[in-house]
Phi, psi and omega in degrees: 000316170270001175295303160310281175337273167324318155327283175331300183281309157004272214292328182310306175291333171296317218258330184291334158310311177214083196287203230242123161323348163230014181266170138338358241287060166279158194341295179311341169282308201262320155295357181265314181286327200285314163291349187263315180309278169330327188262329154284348162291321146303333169279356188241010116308320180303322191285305149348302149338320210243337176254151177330295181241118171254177206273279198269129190267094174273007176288317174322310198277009169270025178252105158326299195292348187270306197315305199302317161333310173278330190274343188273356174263326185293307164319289181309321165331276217273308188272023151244328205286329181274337184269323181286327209263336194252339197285326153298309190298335222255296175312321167266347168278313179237333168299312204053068137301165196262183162283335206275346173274350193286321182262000148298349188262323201264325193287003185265332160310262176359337197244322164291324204278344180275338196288280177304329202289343184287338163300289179299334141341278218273332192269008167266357162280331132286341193234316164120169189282301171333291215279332209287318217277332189286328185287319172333283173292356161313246159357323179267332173275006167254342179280346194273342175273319196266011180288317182333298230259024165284135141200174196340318197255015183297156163291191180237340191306336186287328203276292180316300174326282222268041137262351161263266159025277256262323180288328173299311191310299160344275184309337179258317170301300203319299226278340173255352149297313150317297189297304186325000000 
């Protein structure tokens, strides 16, 4: 049942977010996935709840240090998922730029985050996991401040900065959020 359920609400939230360029997506498409999506995500908690061995532990998220992980991991998430899919197209579409610098912009994320996680390793045994996890989010709103300041005429090095910024914060939230 809950295996179905997740299923169910998945796919429901896929198609209502992005339905398909040649389908038709008019009102009754969006009411249809939204509803089937509404009804079915209460129903794979109810279900969840109830079963012996479930899929999703929902009892976990009544634990502070599991909740605030996951919604601080979920935050962090929703901000790489926007910096990879758009920072290349933006550097290369409005900066005018080439590709190999739109991923040399994006590949400085790449470079920070293991670079911190090895860091935030050793110094969260010091500093305590709260403190490793705060600087963390620190580091991903000041590199996401520094996306602000791209615009056409911009260096693409600004681009570069707040994708490494953006990576260290990665790196120090991701690796104390996994110990939490």
């Amino acid at each position: 049942g809950g295996a179905l359920l997740v299923t169910l609400a998945i796919v429901s939230l896929l198609l209502l977010l992005t339905p398909s360029g040649d389908m038709d997506a008019g009102a009754g498409y969006y009411l249809l996935f939204g509803a089937l999506f509404a009804v079915s995500l209460p129903l794979l908690f109810w279900q969840e709840r109830r079963a012996a061995e479930p899929m999703i532990a929902t009892d976990l998220w009544t634990l502070r240090p599991i909740a605030s992980a996951n919604g601080a991991t979920l935050a962090a998430g929703a901000v790489f998922m926007g910096i990879t899919s758009f920072l290349p197209v933006y550097v290369q579409a409005l900066m005018g730029r080439s590709a190999t610098v739109a991923g040399l912009t994006l590949t400085m994320m790449a470079l920070g985050w293991p670079i911190a996680t090895v860091v935030a390793q050793r110094l969260y045994k010091f500093i305590g996991m709260r403190l490793a996890a705060r600087i963390g989010g620190v580091l991903i709103f000041a590199g996401s401040l520094l996306f602000l300041l791209l615009h056409p005429g911009a260096s693409p090095w600004i681009a570069a900065l707040a994708s490494l910024v953006t990576g260290f914060g990665m790196g120090f939230l991701m690796v104390t959020c996994i110990v939490m």
